[in-house]
Structures are given as structure tokens and as C-alpha cells.
MARTORTOR-219214 format. One record per residue (C-alpha): residue in three letters; x, y, z. Coordinates in nm, 3 decimals, padded with zeros to 5 digits. Layout:
<nodes>
NODE|ala|X|Y|Z
...
</nodes>
This chain:
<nodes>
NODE|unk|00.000|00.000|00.000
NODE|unk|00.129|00.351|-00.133
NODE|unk|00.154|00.664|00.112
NODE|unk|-00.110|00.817|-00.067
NODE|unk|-00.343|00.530|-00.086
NODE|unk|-00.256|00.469|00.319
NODE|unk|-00.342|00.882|00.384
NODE|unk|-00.698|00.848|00.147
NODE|unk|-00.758|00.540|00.351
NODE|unk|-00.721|00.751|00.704
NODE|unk|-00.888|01.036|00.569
NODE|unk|-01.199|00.812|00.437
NODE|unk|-01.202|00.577|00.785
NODE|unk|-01.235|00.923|00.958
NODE|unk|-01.502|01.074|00.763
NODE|unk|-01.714|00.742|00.801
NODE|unk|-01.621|00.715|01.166
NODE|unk|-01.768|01.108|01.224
NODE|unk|-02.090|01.064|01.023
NODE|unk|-02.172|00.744|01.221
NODE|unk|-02.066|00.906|01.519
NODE|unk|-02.346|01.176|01.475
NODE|unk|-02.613|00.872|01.385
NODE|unk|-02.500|00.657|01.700
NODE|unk|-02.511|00.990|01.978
NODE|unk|-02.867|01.059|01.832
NODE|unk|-02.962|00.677|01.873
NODE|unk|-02.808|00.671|02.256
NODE|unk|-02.950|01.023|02.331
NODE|unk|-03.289|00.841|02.258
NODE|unk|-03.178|00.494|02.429
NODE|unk|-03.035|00.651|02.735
NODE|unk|-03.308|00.931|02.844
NODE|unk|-03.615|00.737|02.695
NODE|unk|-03.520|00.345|02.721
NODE|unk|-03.630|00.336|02.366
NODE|unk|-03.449|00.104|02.123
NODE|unk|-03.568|00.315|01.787
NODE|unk|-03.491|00.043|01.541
NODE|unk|-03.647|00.324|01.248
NODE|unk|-03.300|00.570|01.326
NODE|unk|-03.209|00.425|01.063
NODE|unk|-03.457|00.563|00.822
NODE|unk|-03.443|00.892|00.984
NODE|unk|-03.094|00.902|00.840
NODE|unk|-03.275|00.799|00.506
NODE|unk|-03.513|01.048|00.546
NODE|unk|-03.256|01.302|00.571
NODE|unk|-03.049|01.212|00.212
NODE|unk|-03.384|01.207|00.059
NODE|unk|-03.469|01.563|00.189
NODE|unk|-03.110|01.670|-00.017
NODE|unk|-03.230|01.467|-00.294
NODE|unk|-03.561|01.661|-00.291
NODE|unk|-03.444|02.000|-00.265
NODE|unk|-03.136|01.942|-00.517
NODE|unk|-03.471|01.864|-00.733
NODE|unk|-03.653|02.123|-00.663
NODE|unk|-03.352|02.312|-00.768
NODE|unk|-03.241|02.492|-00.419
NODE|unk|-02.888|02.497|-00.375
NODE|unk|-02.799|02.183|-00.219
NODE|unk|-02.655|02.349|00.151
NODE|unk|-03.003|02.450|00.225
NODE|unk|-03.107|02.078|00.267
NODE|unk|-02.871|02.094|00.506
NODE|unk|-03.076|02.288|00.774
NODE|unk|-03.430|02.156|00.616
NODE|unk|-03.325|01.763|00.697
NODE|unk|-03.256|01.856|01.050
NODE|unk|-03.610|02.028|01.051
NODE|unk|-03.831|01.811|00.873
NODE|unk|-03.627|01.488|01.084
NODE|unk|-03.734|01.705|01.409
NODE|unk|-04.091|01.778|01.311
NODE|unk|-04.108|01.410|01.179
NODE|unk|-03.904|01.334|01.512
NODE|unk|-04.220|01.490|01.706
NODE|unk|-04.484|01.316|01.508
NODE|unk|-04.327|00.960|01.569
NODE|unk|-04.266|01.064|01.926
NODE|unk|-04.629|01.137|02.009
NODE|unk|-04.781|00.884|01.803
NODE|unk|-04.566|00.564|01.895
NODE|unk|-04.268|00.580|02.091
NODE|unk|-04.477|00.785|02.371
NODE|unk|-04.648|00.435|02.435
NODE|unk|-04.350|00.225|02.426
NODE|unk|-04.143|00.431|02.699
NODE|unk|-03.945|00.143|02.931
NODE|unk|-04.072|-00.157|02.693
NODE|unk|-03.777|-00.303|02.551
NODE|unk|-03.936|-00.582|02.299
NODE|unk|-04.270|-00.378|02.221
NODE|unk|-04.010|-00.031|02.162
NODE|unk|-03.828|-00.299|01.939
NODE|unk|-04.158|-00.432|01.761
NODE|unk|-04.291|-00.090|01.691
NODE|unk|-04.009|00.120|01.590
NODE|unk|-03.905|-00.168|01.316
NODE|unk|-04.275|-00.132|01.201
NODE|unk|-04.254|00.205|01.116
NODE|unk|-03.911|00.151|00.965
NODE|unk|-04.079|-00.040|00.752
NODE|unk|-04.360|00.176|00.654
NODE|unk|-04.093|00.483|00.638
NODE|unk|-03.906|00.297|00.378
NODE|unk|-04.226|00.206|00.145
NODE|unk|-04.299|00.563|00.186
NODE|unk|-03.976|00.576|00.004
NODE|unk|-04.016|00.415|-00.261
NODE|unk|-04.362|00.511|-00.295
NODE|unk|-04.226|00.862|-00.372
NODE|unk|-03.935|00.858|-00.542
NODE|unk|-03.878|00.466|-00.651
NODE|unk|-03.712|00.170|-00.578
NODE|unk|-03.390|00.259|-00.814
NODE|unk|-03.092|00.469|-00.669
NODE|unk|-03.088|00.854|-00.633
NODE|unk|-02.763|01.041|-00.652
NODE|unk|-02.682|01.400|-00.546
NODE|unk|-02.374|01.611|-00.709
NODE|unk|-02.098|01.709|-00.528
NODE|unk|-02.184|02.074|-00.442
NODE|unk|-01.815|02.192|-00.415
NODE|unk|-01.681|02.008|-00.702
NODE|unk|-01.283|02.110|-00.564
NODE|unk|-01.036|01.876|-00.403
NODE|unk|-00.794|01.962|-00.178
NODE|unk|-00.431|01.903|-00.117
NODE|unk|-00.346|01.698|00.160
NODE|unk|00.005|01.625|00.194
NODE|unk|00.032|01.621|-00.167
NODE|unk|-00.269|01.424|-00.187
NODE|unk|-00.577|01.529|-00.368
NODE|unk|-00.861|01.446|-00.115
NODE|unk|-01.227|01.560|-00.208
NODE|unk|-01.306|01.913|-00.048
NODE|unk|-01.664|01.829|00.031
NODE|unk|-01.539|01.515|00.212
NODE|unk|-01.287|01.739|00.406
NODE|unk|-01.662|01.968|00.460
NODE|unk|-01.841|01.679|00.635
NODE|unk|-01.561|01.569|00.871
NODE|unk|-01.546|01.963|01.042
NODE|unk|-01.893|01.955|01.048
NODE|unk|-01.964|01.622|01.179
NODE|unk|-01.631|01.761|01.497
NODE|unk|-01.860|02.092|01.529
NODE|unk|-02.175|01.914|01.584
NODE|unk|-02.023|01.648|01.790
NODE|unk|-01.844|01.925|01.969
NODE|unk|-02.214|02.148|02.030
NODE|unk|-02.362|01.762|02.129
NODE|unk|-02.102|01.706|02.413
NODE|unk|-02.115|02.112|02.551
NODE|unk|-02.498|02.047|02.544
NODE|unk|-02.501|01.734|02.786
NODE|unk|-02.175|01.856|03.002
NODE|unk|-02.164|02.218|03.010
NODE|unk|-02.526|02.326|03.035
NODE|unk|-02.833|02.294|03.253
NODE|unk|-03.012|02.154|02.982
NODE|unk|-02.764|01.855|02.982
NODE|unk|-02.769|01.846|03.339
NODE|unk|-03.121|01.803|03.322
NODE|unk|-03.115|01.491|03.095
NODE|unk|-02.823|01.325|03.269
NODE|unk|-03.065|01.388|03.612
NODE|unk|-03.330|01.230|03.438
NODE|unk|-03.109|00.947|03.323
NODE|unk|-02.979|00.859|03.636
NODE|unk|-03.316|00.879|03.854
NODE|unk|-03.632|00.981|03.632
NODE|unk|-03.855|00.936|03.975
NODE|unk|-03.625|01.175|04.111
NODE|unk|-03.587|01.432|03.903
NODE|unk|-04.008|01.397|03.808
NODE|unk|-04.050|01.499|04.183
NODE|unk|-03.790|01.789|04.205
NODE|unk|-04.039|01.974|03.900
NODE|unk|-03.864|01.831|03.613
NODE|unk|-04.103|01.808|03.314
NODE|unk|-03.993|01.446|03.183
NODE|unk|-04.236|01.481|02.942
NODE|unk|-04.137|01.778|02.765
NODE|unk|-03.779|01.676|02.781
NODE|unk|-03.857|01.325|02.635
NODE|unk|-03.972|01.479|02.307
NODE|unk|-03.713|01.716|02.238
NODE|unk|-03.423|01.479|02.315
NODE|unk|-03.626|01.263|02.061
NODE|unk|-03.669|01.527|01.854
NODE|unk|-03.294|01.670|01.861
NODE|unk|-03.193|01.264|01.816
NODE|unk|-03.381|01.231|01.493
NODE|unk|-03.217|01.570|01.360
NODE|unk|-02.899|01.477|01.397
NODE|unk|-02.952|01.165|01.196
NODE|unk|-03.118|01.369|00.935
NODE|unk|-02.852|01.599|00.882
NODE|unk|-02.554|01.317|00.852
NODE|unk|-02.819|01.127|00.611
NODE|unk|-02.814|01.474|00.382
NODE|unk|-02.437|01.550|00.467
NODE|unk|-02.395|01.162|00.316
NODE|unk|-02.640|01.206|00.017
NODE|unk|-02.341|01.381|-00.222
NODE|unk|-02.111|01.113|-00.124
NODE|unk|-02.262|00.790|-00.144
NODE|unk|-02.576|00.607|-00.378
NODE|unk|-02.901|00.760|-00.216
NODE|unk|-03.161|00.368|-00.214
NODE|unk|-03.432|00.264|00.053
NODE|unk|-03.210|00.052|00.201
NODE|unk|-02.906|00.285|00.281
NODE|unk|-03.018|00.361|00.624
NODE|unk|-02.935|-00.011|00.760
NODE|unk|-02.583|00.093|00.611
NODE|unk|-02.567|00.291|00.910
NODE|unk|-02.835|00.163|01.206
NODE|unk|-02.613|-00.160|01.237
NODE|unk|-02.291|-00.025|01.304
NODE|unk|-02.417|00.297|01.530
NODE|unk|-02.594|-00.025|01.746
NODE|unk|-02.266|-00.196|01.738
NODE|unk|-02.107|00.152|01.826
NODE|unk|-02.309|00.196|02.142
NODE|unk|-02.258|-00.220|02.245
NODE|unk|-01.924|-00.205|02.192
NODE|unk|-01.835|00.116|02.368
NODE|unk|-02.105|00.165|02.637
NODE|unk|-02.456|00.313|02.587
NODE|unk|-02.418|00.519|02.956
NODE|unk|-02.100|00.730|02.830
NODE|unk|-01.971|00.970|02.570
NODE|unk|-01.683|00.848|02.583
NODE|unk|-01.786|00.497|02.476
NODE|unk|-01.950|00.595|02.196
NODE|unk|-01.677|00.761|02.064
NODE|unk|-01.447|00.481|02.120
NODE|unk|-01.694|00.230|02.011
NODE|unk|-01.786|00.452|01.688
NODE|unk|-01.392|00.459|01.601
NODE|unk|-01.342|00.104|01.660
NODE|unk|-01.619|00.004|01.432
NODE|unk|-01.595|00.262|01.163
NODE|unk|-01.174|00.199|01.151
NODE|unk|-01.238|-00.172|01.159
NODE|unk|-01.444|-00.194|00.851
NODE|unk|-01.266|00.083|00.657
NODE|unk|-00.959|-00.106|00.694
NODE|unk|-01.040|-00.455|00.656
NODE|unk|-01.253|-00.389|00.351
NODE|unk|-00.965|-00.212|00.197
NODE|unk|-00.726|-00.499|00.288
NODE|unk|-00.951|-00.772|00.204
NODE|unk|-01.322|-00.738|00.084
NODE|unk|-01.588|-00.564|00.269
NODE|unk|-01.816|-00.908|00.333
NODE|unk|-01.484|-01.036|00.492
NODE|unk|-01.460|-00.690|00.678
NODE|unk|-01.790|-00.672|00.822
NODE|unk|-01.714|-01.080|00.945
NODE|unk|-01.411|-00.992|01.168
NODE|unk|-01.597|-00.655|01.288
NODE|unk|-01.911|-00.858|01.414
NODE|unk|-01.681|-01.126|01.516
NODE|unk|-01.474|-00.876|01.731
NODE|unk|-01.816|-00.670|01.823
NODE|unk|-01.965|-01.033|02.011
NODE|unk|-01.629|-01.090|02.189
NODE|unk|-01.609|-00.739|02.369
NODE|unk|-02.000|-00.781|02.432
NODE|unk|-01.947|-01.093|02.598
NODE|unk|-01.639|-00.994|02.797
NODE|unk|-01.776|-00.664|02.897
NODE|unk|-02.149|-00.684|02.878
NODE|unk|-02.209|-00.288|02.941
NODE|unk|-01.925|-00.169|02.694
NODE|unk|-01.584|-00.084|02.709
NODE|unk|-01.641|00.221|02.878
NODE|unk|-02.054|00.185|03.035
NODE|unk|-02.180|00.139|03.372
NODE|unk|-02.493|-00.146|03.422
NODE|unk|-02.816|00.054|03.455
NODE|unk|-03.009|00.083|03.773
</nodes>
């Protein structure tokens, strides 16, 4: 393997590694406050590459889908959230049962609209940049500082404000902080709410770089779930580490091997931790 081809493979790893990072802190946000297992994140990610593939359609410049998917994923967010999740609050297998039910109609919906067949979006910079004398993709170079910003805002929001302090109370001891005047309910559906936005706006920060199909979002459910498993669903931290581990593993293997191979030794490796540490590499066992 080349320098350059050992540099593109670093800079690709990390851009895949901060996208799913962004899908996998919306899906624990959810998991952690709510004890919701959404299995339909994924298609909120979907939902947010076809809002780019809409508006690039419509013929708005594509960075405005860029604040609509993280708008229409929060109002769709709020409509989900009061009309199924709200019922499935602390039920494991029925939070399971109905979330992959409306996966399912979400991605008919899909294809309903705009087809089964592939969409793609173009590359709305259309520059690449030198990096150490390599020419890397400028847009790609776009969604890794975005993905660090957002990540960034994500982590101030839970650790630096009351806000946070408020869902990590309500985390910890939801009886508690109910009886101390917290409004669970409120805070329920804008954590799900916020969750589903920041899956919509790595699903349109994705659309220009990848084939837009109904079936892209389990592309990037599976791995977020291993992400959380692998790294610990009650810390930041975790996720991170458990996002890196994941997206590195497959990026690497797949460029060694073949990507069916890759995803074998990443499951493989993913059911090993599991087993040895059952509440991640960096999680505490719930109360």
C-alpha cells in the first residue's frame, strides 16, 4: 500500500467514523433518556439524504437541505414521538416491535415517492484539496469539520449546560428528578426530537457522497448499534471509542480484504467485547 493510498484510507475511515458518530449519539440520546431502542433511526438518516435529494430537485442549492433535513427529521421526530414511541417508553421488545414497524412503513414511503432505483446528489463543491500532496475531495474534508462541530455542540450540550444536566438527572433517577419539577415529558420529546435531527442531517451530509436507495439507512443503524454495544450506551466516551473502533475496523479490513470479509471480523470482534464486557468498554450497568 502507497503513502497516498494509506493517507486516502485515514482520511476516508475518519469521515465514516464522524458521520456514524453523529447517527449513534442521536440513537443513545434516545436509548439513554427514553429506554427506547428506535430500530427506524435508521430511516431517519434515510429520510434526511432524501430531503437533499428533494431540494437538489426542486432546484435549491444543495446546503439549504442541510438545515431543512434537521427540521423536517425534528418535526417528523415529534410526530413519531407522540404517536408511537410515547407508548412504548421502558418496553424493551414492544419499543423494538414498533419502531421496526414504522421503519418499515418509512421505507415504502420511500419508494412510494421517489422509486425503488438509486438517487444520486452532485458534489456541491466540485474542488479537491491538497493533503500532503494528496488530492482528497473538499466536500469530504466539509463533512468531517462539520460532523467535529456538531459532535463538539452535542457534548457542551449534555456537560456544560443545565439543559444537559437536566437529561443526565433524568437518566440517572427519572422518579427523582419527576419529583424535584422536572417536566420528563417535555424533555422526552425534544431529546427525541434533537436525536432524529442529527440523523437527518448526517443522512443529507452523506447524500453527495454515497448512492441515495431505501435501504441505505441499515448501512448505518447496524454499526451505530454496534457503536453503542461495543463502547457503552451510559457514556460519551464509549461511543466515541466504540464509533472509532467500528468505523476503523471496517474501513480497513474492507480495503485490505473485501468488505463481506470486513464486516465478518468486525461482528466477530463486536460479540467478543460484548461478551467480555457486557455494558461496553467504557458503560456502567443501569439501575
Amino acid at each position: 500500500m502507497t503513502t497516498a493510498n494509506f493517507l486516502a484510507l485515514v482520511l476516508d475511515s475518519t469521515s465514516f467514523f464522524l458521520v456514524l458518530l453523529l447517527v449513534a449519539l442521536g440513537l443513545v440520546i434516545i436509548f439513554g433518556l427514553m429506554n427506547v431502542i428506535n430500530m427506524a433511526h435508521g430511516e431517519f438518516f434515510l429520510l434526511g439524504a432524501y430531503t437533499a435529494v428533494a431540494a437538489t430537485r426542486a432546484g435549491w442549492p444543495f446546503w439549504w437541505s442541510l438545515l431543512l433535513a434537521p427540521l423536517v427529521l425534528a418535526a417528523v421526530g415529534w410526530i413519531v414521538e407522540q404517536t408511537v414511541v410515547r407508548f412504548v417508553y421502558h418496553r424493551f421488545i414492544d419499543s423494538i416491535l414498533a419502531t421496526w414497524g414504522l421503519s418499515l412503513m418509512l421505507k415504502q414511503l420511500i419508494v412510494v415517492i421517489f422509486g425503488p432505483t438509486s438517487q444520486s446528489v452532485p458534489d456541491p463543491l466540485g474542488v479537491t484539496v491538497s493533503v500532503l500532496g494528496m488530492a482528497y475531495p473538499g466536500y469530504r474534508l466539509f463533512v468531517m469539520g462539520a460532523s467535529v462541530v456538531l459532535t463538539a455542540l452535542t457534548f457542551v450540550l449534555l456537560y456544560r449546560t443545565h439543559v444537559g444536566l437536566t437529561i443526565r438527572g433524568v437518566i440517572a433517577n427519572r422518579a427523582m428528578a419527576a419529583s424535584l419539577g422536572v417536566n420528563t415529558r417535555r424533555l422526552d420529546v425534544g431529546t427525541f426530537m434533537a436525536g432524529a435531527a442529527l440523523a437527518g442531517f448526517a443522512g443529507a451530509a452523506m447524500a453527495p457522497l454515497m448512492s441515495v436507495d431505501p435501504q441505505m439507512g441499515a448501512g448505518f443503524l447496524i454499526p451505530s448499534f454496534l457503536s453503542i454495544l461495543v463502547g457503552g450506551a451510559s457514556s460519551f466516551v464509549g461511543v466515541v471509542v466504540g464509533a472509532a473502533l467500528i468505523s476503523g475496523g471496517s474501513t480497513g479490513l474492507a480495503a485490505l480484504r473485501d468488505p463481506v470479509f470486513a464486516q465478518i471480523v468486525v461482528f466477530s470482534l463486536a460479540i467478543v467485547i460484548i461478551r467480555l464486557f457486557p455494558s461496553g468498554l467504557f458503560g456502567r450497568r443501569r439501575p
